[in-house]
MIZA-540611 format. One record per atom (N, C-alpha, C, O): residue in three letters; x, y, z. Coordinates in steps of 0.05 Angstrom, whole numbers, plus 32768, in hexadecimal, padded with zeros to 4 digits. Layout:
// MIZA-540611
ALAXYZ...
// end
This chain:
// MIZA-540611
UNK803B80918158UNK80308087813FUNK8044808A8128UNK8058807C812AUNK8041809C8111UNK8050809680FEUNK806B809C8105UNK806E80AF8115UNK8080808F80FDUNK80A180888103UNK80B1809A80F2UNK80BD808B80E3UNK80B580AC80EEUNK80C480B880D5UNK80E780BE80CCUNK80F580CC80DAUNK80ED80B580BDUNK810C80B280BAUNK811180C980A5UNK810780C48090UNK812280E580A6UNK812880F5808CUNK814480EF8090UNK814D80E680A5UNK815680F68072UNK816980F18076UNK817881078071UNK818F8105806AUNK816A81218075UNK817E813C8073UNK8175814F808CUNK815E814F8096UNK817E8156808FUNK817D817280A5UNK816F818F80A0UNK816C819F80B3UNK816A81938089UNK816181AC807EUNK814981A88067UNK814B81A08050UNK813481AF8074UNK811C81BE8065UNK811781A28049UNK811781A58031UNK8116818B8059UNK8107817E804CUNK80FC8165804BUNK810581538058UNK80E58161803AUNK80C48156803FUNK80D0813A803FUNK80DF812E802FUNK80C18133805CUNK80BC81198065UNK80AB810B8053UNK809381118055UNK80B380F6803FUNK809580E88037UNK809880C7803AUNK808B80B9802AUNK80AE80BA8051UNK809980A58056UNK80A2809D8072UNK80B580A9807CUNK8097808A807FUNK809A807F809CUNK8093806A809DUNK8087805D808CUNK809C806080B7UNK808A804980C6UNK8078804C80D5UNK807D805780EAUNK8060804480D1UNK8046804D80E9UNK8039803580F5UNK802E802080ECUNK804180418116UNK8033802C8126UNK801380348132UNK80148049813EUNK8002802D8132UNK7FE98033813DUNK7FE980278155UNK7FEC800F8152UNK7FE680308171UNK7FE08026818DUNK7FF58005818FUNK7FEC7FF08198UNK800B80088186UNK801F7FFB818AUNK80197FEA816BUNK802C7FDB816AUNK800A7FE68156UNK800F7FD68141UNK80187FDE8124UNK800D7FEB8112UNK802D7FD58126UNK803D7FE1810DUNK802A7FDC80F4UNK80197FCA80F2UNK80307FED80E3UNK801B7FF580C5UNK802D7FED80B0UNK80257FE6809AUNK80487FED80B5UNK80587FEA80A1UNK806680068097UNK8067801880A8UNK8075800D8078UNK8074801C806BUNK805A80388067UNK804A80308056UNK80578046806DUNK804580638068UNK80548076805EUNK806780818067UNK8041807B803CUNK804B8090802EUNK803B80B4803AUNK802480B68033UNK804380C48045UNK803B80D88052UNK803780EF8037UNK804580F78024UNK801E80F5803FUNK800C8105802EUNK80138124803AUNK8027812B8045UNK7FFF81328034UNK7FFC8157803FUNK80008157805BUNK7FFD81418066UNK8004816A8069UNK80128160807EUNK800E81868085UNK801A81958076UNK7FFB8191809FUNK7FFB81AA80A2UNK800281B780BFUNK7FF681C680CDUNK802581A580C2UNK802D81AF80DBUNK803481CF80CEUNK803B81D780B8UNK802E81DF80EAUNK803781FC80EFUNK804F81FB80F0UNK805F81EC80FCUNK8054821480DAUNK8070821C80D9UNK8082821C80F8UNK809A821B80F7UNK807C821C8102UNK809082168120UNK80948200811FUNK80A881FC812DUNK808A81E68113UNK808F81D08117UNK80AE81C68103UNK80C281B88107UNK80A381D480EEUNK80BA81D780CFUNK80DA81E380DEUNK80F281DE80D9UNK80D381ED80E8UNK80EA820580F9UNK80F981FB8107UNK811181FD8105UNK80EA81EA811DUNK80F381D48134UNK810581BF8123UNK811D81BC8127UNK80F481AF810EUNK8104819D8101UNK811A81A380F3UNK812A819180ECUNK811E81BB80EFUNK813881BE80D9UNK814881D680EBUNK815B81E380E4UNK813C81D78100UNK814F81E5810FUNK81588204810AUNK816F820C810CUNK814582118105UNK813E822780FBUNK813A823D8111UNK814982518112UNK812582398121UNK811B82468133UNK8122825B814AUNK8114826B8155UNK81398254814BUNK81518266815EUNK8144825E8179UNK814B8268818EUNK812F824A8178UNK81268245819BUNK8137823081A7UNK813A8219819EUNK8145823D81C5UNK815C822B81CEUNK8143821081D0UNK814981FA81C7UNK8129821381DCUNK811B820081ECUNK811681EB81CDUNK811381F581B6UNK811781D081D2UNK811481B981C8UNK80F181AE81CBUNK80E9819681CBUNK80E681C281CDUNK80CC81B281D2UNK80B881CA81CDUNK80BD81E081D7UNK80A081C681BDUNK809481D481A8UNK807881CE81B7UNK807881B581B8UNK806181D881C3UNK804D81D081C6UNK803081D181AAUNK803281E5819CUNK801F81C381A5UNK801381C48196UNK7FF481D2819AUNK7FDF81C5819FUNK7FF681F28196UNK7FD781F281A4UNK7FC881F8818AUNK7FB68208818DUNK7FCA81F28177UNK7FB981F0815BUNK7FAF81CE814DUNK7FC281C48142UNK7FA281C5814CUNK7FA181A5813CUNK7FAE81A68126UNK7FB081BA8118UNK7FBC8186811EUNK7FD38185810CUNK7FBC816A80FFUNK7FAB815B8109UNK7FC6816F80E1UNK7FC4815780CCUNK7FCF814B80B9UNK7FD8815480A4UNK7FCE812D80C3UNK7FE6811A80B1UNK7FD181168099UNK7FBB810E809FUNK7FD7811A8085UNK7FD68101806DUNK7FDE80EC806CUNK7FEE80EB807DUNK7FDD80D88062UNK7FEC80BE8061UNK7FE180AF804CUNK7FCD80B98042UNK7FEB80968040UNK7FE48079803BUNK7FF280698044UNK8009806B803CUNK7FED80588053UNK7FF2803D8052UNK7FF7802B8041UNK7FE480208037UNK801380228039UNK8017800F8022UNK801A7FEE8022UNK80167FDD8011UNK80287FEC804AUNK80207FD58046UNK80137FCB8058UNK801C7FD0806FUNK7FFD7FBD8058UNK7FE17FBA8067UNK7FE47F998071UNK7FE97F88805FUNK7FE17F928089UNK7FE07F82809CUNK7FC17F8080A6UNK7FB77F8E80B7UNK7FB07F678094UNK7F9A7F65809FUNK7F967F6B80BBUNK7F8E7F7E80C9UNK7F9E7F5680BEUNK7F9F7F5280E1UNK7F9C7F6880F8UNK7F8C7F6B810BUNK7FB47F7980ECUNK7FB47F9A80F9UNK7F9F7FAE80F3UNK7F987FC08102UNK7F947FA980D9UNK7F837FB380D5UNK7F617FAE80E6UNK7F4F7FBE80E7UNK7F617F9480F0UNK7F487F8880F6UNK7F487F938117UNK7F347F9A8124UNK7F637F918121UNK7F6A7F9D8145UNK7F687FB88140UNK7F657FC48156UNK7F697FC5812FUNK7F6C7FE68126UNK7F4C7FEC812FUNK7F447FF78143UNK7F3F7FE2811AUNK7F267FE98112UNK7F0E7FE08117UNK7EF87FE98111UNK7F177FC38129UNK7F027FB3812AUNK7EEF7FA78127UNK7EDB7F9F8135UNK7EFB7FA68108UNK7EE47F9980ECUNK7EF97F8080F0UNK7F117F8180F4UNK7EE37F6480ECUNK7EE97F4F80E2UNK7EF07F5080C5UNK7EE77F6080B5UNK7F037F3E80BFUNK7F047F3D80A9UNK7EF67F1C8094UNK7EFF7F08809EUNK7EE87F198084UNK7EE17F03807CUNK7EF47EF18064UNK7EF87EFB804DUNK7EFB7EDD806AUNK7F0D7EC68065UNK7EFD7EC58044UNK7EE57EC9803FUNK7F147EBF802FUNK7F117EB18018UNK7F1B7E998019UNK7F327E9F8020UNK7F1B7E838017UNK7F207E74800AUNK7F2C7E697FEBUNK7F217E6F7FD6UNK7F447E577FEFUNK7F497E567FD2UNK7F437E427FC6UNK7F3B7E2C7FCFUNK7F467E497FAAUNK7F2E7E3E7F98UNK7F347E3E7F7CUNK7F497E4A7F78UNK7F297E377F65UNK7F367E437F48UNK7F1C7E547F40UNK7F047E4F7F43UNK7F297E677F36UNK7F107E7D7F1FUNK7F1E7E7D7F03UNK7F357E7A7EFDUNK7F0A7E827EF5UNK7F0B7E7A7ED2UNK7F117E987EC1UNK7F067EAC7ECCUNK7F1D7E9C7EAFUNK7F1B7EB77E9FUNK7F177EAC7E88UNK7F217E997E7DUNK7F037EBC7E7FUNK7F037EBB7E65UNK7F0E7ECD7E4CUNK7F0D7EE67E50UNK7F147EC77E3BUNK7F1C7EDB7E23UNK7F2C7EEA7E2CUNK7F267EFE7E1FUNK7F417EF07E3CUNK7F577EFC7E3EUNK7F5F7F077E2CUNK7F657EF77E1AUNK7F637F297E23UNK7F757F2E7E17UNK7F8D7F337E24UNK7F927F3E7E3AUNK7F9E7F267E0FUNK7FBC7F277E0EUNK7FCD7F2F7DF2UNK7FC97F237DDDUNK7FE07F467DF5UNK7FEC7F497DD6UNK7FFC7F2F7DE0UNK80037F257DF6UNK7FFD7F247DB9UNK801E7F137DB9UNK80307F1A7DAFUNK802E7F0F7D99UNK80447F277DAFUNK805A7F287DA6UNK80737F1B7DA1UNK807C7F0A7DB0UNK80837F237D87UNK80967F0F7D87UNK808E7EF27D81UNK80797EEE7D75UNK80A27EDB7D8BUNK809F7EC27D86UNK80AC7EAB7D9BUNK80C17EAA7DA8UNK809C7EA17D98UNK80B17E887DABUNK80CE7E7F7DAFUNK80D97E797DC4UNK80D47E7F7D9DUNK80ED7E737D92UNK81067E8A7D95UNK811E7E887D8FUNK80F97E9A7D9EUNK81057EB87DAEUNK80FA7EC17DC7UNK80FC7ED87DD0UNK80F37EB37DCEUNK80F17EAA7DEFUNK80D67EC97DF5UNK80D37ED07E0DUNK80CB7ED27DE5UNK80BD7EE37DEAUNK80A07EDE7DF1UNK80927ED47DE0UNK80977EE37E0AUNK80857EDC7E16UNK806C7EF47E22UNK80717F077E30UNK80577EED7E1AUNK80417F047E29UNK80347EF47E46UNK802C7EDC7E46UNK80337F057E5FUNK802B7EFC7E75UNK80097F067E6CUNK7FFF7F187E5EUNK7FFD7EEC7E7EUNK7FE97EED7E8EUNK7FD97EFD7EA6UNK7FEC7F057EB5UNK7FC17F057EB2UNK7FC47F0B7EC7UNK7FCA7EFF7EE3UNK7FD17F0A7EF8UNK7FC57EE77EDCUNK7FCD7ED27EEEUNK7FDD7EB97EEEUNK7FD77EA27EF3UNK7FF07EC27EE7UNK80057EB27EEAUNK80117EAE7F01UNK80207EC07F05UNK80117E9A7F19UNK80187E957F2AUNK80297E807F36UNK80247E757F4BUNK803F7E7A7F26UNK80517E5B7F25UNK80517E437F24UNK80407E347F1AUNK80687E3C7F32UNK80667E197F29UNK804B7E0C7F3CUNK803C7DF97F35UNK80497E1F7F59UNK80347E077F68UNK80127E067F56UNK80057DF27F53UNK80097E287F4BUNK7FF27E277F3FUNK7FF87E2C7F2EUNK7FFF7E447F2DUNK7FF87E217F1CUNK7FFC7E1C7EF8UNK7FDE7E1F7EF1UNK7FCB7E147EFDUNK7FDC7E2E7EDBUNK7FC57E3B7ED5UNK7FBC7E1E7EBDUNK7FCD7E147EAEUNK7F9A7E157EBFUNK7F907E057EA8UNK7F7F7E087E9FUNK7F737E1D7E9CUNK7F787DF17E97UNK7F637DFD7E80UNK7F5E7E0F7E71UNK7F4B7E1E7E6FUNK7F7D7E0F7E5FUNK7F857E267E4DUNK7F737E247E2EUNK7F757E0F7E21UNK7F627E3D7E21UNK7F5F7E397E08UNK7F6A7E537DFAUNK7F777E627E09UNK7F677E5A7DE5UNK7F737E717DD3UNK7F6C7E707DC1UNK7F697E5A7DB6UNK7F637E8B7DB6UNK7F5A7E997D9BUNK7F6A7EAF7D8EUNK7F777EBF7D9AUNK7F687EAD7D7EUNK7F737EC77D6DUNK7F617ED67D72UNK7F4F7ED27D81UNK7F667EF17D5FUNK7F557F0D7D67UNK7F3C7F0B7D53UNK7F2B7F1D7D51UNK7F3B7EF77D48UNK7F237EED7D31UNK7F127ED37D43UNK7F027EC47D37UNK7F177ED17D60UNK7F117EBA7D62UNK7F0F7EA17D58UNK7EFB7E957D5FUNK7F217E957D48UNK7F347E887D43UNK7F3C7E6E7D56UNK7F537E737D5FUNK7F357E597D5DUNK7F407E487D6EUNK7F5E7E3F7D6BUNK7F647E2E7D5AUNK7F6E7E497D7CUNK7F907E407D77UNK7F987E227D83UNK7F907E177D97UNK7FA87E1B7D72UNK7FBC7DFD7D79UNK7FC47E0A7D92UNK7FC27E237D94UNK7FD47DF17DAFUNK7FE87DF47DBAUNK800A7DE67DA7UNK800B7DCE7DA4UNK80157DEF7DA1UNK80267DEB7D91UNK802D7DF27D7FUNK80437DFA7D7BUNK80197DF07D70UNK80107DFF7D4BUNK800D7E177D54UNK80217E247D4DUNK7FFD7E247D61UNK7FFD7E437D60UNK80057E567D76UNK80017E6E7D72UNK80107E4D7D8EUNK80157E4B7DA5UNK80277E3E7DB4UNK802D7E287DADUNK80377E4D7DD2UNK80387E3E7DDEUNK80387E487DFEUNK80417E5D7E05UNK802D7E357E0EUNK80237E417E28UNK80387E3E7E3CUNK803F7E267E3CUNK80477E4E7E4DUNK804C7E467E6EUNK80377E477E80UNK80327E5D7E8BUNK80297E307E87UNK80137E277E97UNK801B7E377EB3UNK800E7E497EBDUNK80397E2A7EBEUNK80397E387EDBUNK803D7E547ED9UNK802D7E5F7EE8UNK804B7E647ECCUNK804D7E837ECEUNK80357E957EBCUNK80317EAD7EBEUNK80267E837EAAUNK80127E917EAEUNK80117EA27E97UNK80077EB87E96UNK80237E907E7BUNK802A7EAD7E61UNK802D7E9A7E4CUNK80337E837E51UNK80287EA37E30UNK801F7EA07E18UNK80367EA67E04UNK80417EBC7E07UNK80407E947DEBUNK80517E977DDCUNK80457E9D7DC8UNK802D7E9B7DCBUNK804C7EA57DACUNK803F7E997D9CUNK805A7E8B7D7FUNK80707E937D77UNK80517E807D7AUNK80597E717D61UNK805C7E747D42UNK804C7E6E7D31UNK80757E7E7D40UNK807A7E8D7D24UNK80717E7E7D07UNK807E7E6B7CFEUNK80587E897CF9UNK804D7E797CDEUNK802C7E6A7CEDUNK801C7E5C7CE2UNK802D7E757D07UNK800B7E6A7D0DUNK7FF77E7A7D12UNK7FFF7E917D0FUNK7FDF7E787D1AUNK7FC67E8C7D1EUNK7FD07EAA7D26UNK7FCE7EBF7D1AUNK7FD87EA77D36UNK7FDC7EBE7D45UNK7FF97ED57D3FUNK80127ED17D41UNK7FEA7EEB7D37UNK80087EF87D2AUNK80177F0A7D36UNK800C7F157D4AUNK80317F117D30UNK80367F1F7D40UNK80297F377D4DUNK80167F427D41UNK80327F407D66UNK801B7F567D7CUNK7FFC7F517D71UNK7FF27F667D69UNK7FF17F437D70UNK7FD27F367D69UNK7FCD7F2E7D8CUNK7FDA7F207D9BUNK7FB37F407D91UNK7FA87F3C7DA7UNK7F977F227DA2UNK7F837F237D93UNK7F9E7F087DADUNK7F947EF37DBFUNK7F8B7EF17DD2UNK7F917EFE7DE6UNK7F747EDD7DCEUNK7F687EDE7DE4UNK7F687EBE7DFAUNK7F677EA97DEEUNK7F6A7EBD7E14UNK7F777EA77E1DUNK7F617EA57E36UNK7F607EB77E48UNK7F4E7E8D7E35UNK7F417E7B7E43UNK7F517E6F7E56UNK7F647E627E4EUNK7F4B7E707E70UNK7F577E607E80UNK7F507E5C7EA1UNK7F3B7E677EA6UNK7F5A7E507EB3UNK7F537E4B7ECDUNK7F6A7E4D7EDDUNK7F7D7E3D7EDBUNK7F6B7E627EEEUNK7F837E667EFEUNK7F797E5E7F22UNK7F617E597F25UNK7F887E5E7F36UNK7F877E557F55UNK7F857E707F60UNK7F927E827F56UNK7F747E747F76UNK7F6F7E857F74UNK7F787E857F99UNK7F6F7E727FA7UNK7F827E927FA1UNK7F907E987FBBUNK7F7F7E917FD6UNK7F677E947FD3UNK7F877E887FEDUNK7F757E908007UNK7F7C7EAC800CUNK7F937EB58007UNK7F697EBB8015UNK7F6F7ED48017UNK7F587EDF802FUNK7F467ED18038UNK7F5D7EF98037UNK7F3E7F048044UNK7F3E7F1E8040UNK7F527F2B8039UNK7F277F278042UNK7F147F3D803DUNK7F0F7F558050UNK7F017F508064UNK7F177F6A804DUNK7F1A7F758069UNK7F0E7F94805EUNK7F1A7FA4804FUNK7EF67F958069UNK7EE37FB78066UNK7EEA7FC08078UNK7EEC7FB7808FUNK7EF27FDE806AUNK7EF07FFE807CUNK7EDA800B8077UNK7ED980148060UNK7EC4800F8088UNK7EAC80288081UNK7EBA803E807DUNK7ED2803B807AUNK7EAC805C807BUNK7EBF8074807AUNK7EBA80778095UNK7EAD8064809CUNK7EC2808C80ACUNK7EC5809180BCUNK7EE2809B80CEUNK7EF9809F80C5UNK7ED8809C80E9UNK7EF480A680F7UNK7EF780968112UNK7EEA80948127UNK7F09808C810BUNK7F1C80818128UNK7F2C80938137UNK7F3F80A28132UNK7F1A80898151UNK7F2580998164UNK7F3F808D817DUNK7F3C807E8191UNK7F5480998173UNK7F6A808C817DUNK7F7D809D81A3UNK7F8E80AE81A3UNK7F75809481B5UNK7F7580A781D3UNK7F9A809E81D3UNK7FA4808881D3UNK7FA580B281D4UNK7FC180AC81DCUNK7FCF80A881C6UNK7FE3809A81C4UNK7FC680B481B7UNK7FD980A98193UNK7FE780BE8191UNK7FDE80D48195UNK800280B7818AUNK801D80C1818AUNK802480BD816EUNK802A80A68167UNK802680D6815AUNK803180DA814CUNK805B80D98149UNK806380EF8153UNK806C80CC8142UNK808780C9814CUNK808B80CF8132UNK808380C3811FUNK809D80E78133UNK80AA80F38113UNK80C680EF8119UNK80CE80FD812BUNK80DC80DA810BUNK80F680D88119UNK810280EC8109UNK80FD80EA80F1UNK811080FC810FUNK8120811380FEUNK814181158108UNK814881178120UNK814F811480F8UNK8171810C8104UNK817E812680FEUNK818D812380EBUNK817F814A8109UNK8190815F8107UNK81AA815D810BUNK81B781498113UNK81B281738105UNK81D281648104UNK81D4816E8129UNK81E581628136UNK81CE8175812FUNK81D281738157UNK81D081548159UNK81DD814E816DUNK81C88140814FUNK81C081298159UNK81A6811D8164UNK81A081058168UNK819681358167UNK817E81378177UNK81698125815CUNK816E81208145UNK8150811F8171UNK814681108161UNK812281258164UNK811881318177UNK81188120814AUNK80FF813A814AUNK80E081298151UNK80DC81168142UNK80CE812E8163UNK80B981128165UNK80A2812F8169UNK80A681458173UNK808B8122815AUNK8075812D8154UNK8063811E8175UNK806A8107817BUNK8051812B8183UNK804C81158198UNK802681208196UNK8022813281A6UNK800B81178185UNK7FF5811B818AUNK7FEB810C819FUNK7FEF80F4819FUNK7FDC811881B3UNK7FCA811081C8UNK7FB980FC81BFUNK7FBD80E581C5UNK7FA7810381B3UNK7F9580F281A8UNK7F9280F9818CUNK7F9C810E8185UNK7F8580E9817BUNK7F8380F4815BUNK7F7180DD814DUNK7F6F80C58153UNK7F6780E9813DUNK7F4A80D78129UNK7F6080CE8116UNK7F7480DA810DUNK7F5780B58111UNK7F6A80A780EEUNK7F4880A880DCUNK7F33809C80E2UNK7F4D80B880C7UNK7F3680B580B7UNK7F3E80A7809FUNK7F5580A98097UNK7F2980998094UNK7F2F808D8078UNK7F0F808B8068UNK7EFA80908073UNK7F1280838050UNK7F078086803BUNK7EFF806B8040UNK7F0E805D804DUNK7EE0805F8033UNK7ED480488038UNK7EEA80328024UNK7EF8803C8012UNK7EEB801C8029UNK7EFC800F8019UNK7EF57FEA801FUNK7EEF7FDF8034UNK7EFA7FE08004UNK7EFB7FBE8011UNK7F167FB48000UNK7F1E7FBF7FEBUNK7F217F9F800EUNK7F367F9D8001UNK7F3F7F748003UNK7F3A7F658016UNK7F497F707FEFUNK7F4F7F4E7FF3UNK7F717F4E7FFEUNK7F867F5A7FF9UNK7F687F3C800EUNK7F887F388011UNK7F8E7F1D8019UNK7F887F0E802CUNK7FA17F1C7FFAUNK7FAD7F008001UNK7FCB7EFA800FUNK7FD67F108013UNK7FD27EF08013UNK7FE67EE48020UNK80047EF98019UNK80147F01802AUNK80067EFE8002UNK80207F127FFAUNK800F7F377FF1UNK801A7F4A7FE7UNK7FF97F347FF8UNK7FEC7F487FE7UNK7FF27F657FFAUNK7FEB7F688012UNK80017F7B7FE7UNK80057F8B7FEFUNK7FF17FA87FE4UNK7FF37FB27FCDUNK7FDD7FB47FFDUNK7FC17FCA7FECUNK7FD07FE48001UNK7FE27FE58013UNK7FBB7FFC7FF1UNK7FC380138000UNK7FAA801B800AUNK7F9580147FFFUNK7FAB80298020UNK7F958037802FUNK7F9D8057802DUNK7FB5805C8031UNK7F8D80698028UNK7F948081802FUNK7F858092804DUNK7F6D80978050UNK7F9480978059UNK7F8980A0807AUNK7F8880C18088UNK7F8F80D38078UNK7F8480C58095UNK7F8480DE8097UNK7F8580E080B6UNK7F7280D980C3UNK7FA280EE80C6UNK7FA680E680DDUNK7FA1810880E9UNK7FB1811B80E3UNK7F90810A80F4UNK7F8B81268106UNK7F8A8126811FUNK7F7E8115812BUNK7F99813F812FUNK7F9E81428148UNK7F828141815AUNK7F718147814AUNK7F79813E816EUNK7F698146817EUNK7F6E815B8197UNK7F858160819EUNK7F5B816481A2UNK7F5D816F81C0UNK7F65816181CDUNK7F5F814981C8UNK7F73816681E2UNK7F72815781F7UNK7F728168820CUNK7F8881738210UNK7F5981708220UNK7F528180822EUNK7F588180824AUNK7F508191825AUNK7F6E81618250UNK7F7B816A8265UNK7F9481728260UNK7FA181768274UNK7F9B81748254UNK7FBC817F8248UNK7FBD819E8248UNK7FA881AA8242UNK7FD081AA824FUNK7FCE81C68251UNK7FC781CB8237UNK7FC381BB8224UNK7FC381F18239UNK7FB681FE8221UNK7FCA81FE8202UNK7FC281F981EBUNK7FE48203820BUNK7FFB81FC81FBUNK7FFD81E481F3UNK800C81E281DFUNK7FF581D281FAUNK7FFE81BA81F0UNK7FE081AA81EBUNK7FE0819281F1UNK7FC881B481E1UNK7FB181AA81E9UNK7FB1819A81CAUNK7F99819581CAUNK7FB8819281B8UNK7FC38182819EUNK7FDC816E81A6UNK7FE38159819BUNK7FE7817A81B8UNK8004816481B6UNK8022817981B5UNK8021819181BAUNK8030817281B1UNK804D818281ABUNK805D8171819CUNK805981598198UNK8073817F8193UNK808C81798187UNK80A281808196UNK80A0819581A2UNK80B781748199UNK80CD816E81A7UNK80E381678197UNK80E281548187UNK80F98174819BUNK8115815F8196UNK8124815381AFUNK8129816181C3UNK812B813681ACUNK8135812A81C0UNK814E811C81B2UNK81518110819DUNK815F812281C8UNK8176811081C3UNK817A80F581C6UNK819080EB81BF
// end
């Protein structure tokens, strides 16, 4: 499971990896609290004075984690929640506040929340001053439709840093929808992989038998570039045919 790369040799904290679940990569994982036994700390930094390379685990171990970048897809083979399809479409805002600052004519511009380029150019633009106020395009203003941001116009309604307010209709993504209840997945054969590089060359791998991924209830949109975080919680299990020493899993350095 999680992949881990440090890039020093001595006594210090791993915080991110690659994590694969039952062969599907997760992406990037930022690694949270983390309550391996000091023998494990020892093994990795080479501490321990034990000639033997291989550490059995007879206590349960727990990962922290988040997940930063999330792969519907993996998520739906993970968990085996469908996920439900959006459709794209335009949605409307109204009254936007936006400060304006500066002036046009100095290329100073306030973004939108949705500004999304040349293909969806945001319309059906209106604007008010902070008096509600109906503004010119030109006279008091001036819009970039495709990026989605607001000028304003030196000697018109809107004054300098004067919060405006900006009416409009932006495109709104295909995307899908993908729920986590709270609960625990139960994962048979899940292999925690900690890569650790000592200066022997050896390489350090965390190996759990089986282990629960817990998470916090969550729903999340995901469009096409959209990057969300999950926070998870990866704990060892028994595994009661595995000897008594190793009834969690072990740690190992391998060359």
């Amino acid at each position: 499971m999680p992949d881990t790369v440090v890039g020093s040799t001595k006594n210090i904290l791993v915080n991110t990896f690659n994590l694969n679940f039952d062969a599907q990569d997760m992406g990037e994982v930022l690694l949270g609290e983390v309550d391996w036994p000091r023998e494990i700390y020892e093994l990795m930094n080479g501490n321990s004075g034990n000639p033997l390379d291989r550490l059995g685990l007879a206590k349960p171990v727990t990962i922290k984690a988040t997940l930063t970048e999330i792969i519907v897809e993996t998520l739906e083979k993970l968990w085996g929640v469908a996920s439900t399809n959006v459709g794209a479409g335009t949605a409307d805002i109204v009254d936007e506040l936006v400060v304006v600052s500066g002036k046009y004519v100095d290329g100073d511009w306030a973004d939108l929340a949705h500004g999304q380029g040349y293909e969806s150019p945001i319309t059906a633009v209106s604007v008010k001053d902070s008096a509600d106020a109906a503004c010119a395009l030109y006279t008091d203003y001036v819009m970039d439709y495709n990026n989605g941001r607001i000028a304003r116009i030196d000697g018109g309604l809107i004054a300098d840093g004067e919060i405006a307010k900006v009416t409009y209709t932006y495109v709104t993504q295909a995307s899908k929808r993908w729920g986590l209840t709270e609960g625990v997945l139960d994962l048979e054969g899940a292999t925690i992989l900690t890569k650790y590089f000592p200066e022997d060359g050896k390489t350090f791998y965390l190996k759990l038998w089986k282990a629960h991924i817990i998470s916090t209830p969550v729903v999340i949109p995901f469009a096409l570039s959209t990057k969300s975080e999950i926070e998870i919680e990866i704990a060892a299990c028994e595994d009661s045919t595995q000897a008594a020493t190793e009834k969690f899993g072990y740690a190992t350095l391998e060359s």
